[in-house]
C-alpha angles and dihedrals in degrees: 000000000000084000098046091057091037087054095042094043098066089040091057088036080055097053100049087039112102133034122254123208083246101044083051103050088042089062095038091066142301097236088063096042089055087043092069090033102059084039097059094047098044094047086044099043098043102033096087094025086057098046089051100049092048104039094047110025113027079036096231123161125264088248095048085060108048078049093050096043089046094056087037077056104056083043091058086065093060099030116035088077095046084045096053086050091057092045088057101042085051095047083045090046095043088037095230117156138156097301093050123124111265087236091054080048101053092042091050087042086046100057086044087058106043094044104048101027115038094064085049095049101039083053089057100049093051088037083060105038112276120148120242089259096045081053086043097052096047086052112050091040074053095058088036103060109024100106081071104034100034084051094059095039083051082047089052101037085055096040084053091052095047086058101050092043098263121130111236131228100277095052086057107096135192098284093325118088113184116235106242 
């Protein structure tokens, strides 16, 4: 018995060893931690549905929006935290959580979007050279068509949390956050 406990003792010694960059942001802060993780999603999320809405249908050049998406980028740095937060305060205010209906869902994802986002957006397409009607235009598609979009990008920002151990918005409940 003594072996079996002397051999399993190193290997498990082994596996908690080492910091990963995880493991690390993870104790340096959340904050930090949520900070990267709502980042990533958002540059990742919004980067080609941002290029197409605004190629093909704002008709902006090619150039304006790698221009567009690059700042977008750098806000996102700023901004995707302060947006999740947002995200999470609407789905607590609306009280909308996992077993909510996918239309109460894409109309709390929606208000997050519209809120937080448009002013931001509409801010980057004049900043890089869009016309009023080509702003107009991304706007108000944006608007348009948020309870959709805004619900898949929710779908993929949470789907992002989940796999880097964070609860997502609709696990955040008024006051009361389950231990996971």
């Amino acid at each position: 018995m003594a072996t079996t406990t002397i051999a399993a003792e190193p290997e498990a010694a082994m596996l908690s060893r080492g910091p990963t960059i995880r493991g690390a942001l993870r104790r340096s802060g959340s904050t930090v931690y949520r900070w990267a993780v709502d980042t990533s999603s958002s540059v990742t999320y919004n980067t080609p549905i941002g290029v197409a809405n605004e190629v093909f249908l704002a008709n902006l050049s090619f150039s304006q929006s790698l221009h567009i998406r690059g700042m977008n980028a750098a806000l996102a740095m700023i901004t995707a935290r302060p947006y999740g937060m947002v995200r999470d305060y609407v789905f607590k205010k609306l009280d909308t959580h996992d077993d909510s209906s996918i239309i109460r869902k894409a109309m709390s994802n929606a208000a997050a979007s519209v809120l937080f986002g448009t002013p931001i957006y509409a801010a980057t397409l004049f900043l890089n050279g869009a016309d009023r009607k080509q702003v107009i235009c991304s706007v108000a598609f944006g608007i348009l068509t948020s309870p959709v979009t805004s619900t898949l990008s929710g779908m993929y920002y949470d789907k992002v949390r989940r796999l880097f151990g964070l609860k997502p918005a609709c696990d955040i409940r008024r006051g009361k956050e389950k231990n996971k």
